[in-house]
C-alpha positions in Angstrom: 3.2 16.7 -35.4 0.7 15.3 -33.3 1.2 11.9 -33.8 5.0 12.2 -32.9 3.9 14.5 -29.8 1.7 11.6 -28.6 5.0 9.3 -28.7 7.3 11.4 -27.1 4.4 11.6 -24.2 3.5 8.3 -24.1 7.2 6.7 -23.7 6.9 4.2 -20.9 9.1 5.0 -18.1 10.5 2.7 -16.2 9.6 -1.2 -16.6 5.7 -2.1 -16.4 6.0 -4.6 -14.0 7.6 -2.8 -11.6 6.5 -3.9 -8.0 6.1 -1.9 -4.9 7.1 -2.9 -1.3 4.4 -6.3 -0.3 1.3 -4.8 1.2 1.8 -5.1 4.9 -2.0 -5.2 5.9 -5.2 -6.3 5.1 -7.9 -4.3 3.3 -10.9 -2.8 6.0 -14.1 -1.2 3.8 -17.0 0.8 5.6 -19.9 2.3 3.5 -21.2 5.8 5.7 -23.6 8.3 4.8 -22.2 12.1 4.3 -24.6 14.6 5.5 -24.9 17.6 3.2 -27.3 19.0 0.7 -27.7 16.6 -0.7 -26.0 13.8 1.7 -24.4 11.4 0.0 -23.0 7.7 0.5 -19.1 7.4 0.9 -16.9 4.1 0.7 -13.8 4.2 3.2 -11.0 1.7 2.4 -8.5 1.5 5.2 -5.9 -1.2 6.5 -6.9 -3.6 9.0 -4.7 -6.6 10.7 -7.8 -9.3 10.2 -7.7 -11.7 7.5 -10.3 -10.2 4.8 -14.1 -11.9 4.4 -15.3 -10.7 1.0 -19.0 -10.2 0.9 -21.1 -9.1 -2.0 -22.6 -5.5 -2.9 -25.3 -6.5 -5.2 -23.5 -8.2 -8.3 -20.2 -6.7 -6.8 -17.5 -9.1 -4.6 -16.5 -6.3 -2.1 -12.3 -7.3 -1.3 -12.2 -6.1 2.2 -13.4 -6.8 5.3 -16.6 -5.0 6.6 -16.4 -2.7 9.6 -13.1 -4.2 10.5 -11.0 -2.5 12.8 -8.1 0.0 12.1 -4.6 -0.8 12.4 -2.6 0.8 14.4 -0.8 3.9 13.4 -1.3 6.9 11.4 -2.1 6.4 7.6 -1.7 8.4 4.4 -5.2 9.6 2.8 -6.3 9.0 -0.9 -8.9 10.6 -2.2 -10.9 8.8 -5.1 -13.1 10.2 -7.7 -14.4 7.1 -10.2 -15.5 8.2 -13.8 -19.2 9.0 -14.8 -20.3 8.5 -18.0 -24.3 8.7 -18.8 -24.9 6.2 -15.8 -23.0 9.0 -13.5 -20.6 5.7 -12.4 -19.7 4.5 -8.7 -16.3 3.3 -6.9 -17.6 0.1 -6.7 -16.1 -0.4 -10.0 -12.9 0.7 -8.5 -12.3 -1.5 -5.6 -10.3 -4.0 -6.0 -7.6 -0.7 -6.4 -8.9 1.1 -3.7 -8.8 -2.6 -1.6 -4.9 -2.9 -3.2 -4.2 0.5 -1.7 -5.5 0.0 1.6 -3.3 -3.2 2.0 -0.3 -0.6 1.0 -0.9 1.3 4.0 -3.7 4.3 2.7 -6.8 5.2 4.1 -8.9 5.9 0.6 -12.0 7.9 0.3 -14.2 7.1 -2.0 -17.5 9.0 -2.5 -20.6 7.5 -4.5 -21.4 10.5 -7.1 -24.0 9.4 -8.3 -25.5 11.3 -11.5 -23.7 14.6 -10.2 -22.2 17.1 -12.2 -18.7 18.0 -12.3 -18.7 21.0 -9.8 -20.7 18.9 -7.3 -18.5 15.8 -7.9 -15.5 18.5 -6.2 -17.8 19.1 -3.2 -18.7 16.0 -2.8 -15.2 14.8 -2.1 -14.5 17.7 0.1 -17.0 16.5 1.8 -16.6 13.1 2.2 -12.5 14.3 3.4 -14.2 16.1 6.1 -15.8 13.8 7.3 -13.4 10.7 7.3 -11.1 13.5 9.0 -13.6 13.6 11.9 -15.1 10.2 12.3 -14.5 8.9 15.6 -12.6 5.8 14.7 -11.2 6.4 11.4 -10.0 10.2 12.0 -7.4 9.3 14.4 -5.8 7.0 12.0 -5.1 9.7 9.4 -2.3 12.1 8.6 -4.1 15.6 7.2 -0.2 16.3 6.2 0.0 13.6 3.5 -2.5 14.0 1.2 -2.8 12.4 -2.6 -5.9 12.0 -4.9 -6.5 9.2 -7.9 -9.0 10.4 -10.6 -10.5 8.6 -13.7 -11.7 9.6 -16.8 -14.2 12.1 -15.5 -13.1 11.7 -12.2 -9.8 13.2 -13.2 -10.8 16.4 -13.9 -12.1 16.7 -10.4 -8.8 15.7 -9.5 -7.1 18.5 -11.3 -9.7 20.9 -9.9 -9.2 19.6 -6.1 -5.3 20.5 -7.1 -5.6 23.8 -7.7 -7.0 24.3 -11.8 -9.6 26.4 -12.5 -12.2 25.3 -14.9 -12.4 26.9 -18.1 -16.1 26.6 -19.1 -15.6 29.0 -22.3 -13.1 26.3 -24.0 -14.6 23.6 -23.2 -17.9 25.3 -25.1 -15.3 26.4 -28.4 -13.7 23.0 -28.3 -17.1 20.9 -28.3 -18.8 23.6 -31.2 -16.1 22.7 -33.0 -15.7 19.0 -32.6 -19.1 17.4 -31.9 -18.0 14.2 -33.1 -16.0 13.9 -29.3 -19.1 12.5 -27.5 -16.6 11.6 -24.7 -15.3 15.1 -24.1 -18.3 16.9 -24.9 -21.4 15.1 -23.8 -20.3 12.1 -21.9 -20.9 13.3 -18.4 -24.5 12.1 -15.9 -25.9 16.2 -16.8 -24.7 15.9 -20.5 -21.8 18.1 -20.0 -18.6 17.7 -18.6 -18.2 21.6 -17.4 -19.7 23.4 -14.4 -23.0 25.4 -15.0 -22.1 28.0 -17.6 -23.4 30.9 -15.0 -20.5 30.0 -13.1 -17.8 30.7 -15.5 -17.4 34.4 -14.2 -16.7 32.9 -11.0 -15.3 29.4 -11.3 -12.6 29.7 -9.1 -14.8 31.1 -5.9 -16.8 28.0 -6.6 -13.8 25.3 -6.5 -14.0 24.0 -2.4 -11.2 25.2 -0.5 -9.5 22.0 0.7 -5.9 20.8 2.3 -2.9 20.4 -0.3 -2.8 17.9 -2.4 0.8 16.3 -2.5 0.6 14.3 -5.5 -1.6 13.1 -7.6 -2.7 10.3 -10.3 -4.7 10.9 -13.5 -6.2 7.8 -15.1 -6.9 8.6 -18.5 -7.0 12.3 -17.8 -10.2 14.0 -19.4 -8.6 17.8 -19.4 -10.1 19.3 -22.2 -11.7 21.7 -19.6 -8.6 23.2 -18.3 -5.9 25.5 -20.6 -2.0 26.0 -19.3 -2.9 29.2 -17.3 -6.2 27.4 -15.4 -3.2 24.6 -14.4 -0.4 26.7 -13.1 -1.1 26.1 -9.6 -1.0 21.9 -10.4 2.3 22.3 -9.0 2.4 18.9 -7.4 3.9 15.4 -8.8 1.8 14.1 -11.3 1.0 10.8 -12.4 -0.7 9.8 -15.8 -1.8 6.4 -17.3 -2.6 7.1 -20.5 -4.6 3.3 -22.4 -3.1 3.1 -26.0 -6.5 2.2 -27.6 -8.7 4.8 -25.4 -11.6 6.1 -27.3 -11.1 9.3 -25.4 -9.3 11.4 -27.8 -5.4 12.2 -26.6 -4.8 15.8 -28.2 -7.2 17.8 -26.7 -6.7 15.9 -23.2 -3.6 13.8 -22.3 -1.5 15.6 -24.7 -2.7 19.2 -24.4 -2.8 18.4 -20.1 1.1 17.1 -21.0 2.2 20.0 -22.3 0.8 22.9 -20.5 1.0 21.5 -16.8 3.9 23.4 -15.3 5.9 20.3 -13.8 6.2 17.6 -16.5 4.3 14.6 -15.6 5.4 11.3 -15.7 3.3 9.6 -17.9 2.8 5.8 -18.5 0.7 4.0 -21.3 -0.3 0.6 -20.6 -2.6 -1.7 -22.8 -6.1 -1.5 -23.7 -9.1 0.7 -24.3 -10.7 3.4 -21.7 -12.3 1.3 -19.3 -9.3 -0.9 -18.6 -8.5 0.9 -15.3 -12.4 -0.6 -14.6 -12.5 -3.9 -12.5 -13.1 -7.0 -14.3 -16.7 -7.5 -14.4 -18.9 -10.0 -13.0 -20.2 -12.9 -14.8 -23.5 -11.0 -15.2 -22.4 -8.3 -16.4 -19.9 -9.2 -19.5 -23.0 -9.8 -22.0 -24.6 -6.1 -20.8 -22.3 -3.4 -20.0 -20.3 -3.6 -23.5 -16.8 -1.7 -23.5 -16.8 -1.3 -19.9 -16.4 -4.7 -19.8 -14.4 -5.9 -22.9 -10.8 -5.0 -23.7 -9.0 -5.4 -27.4 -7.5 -8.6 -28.2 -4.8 -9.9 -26.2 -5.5 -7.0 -23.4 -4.8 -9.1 -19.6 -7.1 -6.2 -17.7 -6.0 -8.2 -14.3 -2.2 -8.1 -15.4 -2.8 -3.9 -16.2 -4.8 -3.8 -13.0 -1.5 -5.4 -10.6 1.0 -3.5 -12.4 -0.8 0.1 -12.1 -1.7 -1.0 -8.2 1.7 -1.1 -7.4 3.2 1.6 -9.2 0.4 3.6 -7.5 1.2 2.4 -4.2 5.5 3.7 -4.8 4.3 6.8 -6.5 2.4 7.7 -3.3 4.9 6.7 -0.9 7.5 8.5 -2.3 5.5 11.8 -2.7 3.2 11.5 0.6 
């Protein structure tokens, strides 16, 4: 039953090298700190009209141009919440997509979260809205009225969260007792769990940050295993999912569960390769080190995924923004 669930889900809709409209700008990046308790660093993607002048971020080749200026107009915002894992991530291994949006026309806001848990992963991005929403030279290039969010793998379930779910501490705890083999689901996350504090399952939804409407949103590899079809029925927005057909995250409890109990189907979309494929392709230095992050399956193009999820992104967010 499973099995032909997963293949009714996973049906590819629409042709995988569908294109969007060419990106009409360049990509601008600026690195600020958020103030907060704690403050916390924030990368802000946003179209410029200069040519772009890479420059490096440690091992990192950063797309964009620094502190470039804004173009002119009023830009759609995307939020971005990058995965965690035991290293708690960063959106630098994101950028070349957040870079790709910006050219698109999107001002993205990409917080560093660091080893943070899950509920402070939500605030964090509230946060880091806030403040892109007043900055002095960004703010005035935004339009509050069109807002979207992109999530992976961890990052996703702060995505669902920002969109109106309510975690559900209490399954998450049954499912993991139950299936301790799912180090992914269960004890993947920077704090060893993937839930907010237990002592805030009473209250979980007074905890979640009050924020602007999400208008859409796109789930990369969607870790949902924390949220049940009654948590999701305000995730009444378009959804999005990318779903990798050899992801080591497991599909029932998460993709396929999320598919069926989210009360507007979503269209979902599997492309090739493991978990990490949404992940840039990785420096030189890095390839020998950083193990499935960096390597895909046999025959897996991770650029050629990357361009064809960029600009489905980019029309699934201009027609829903």
């Amino acid at each position: 039953m499973i099995r032909s669930l997963l293949a009714t889900f996973l049906l590819f809709t629409g042709s995988f090298g569908a294109t969007a409209e060419d990106a009409r700008f360049h990509a601008g990046v600026i690195r600020a700190t958020v103030v907060g308790e704690p403050s916390f660093d924030s990368l802000y993607w946003y179209p410029t009209p200069v040519d772009e002048t890479p420059w490096q971020a440690g091992p990192f080749t950063m797309p964009a141009t620094r502190n470039a200026p804004v173009a002119d107009g009023k830009f759609p915002l995307l939020l971005l919440s990058h995965g965690g894992g035991l290293s708690g991530g960063t959106p630098l291994l994101l950028r070349e997509l957040a870079a790709n949006l910006a050219r698109r026309g999107f001002v993205v806001v990409a917080p560093f979260h660091g080893k943070s848990g899950f509920q402070e992963r939500s605030r964090q991005m509230k946060g880091a809205l806030d403040a892109v929403r007043a900055d002095p030279r960004l703010g005035a290039h935004t339009d509050a009225s069109k807002i979207g969010m992109v999530g992976f793998s961890l990052g996703t379930a702060v995505t669902l969260q920002l969109a109106g779910a309510v975690p559900n501490p209490g399954h998450l705890a049954a499912y993991c007792a139950a299936h301790a083999q799912d180090v992914m689901s269960c004890s993947h996350a920077p704090d060893g769990r993937n839930a907010p504090d237990p002592a805030l399952s009473h209250a979980a939804g007074a905890a979640q940050p009050i924020m602007p409407p999400l208008k859409a949103i796109a789930l990369l590899d969607p870790y949902a295993v924390l949220f049940q079809r009654p948590e999701l029925e305000a995730v009444t927005m378009p959804v999005l999912i990318f779903r990798p057909e050899q992801s080591a995250l497991p599909a029932e409890p998460n993709v396929v569960a999320l598919t069926t109990a989210l009360p507007r189907p979503p269209d979902v979309r599997s492309v090739p390769g493991g978990h990490f494929v949404f992940v840039d392709v990785c420096p030189d230095s890095q390839m020998s080190s950083s193990g499935d992050v960096c390597k895909d399956p046999p025959g897996v193009d991770r650029t050629a995924v990357h361009r064809a999820v960029e600009a489905q992104l980019g029309d699934f967010f201009r027609q829903h923004l």
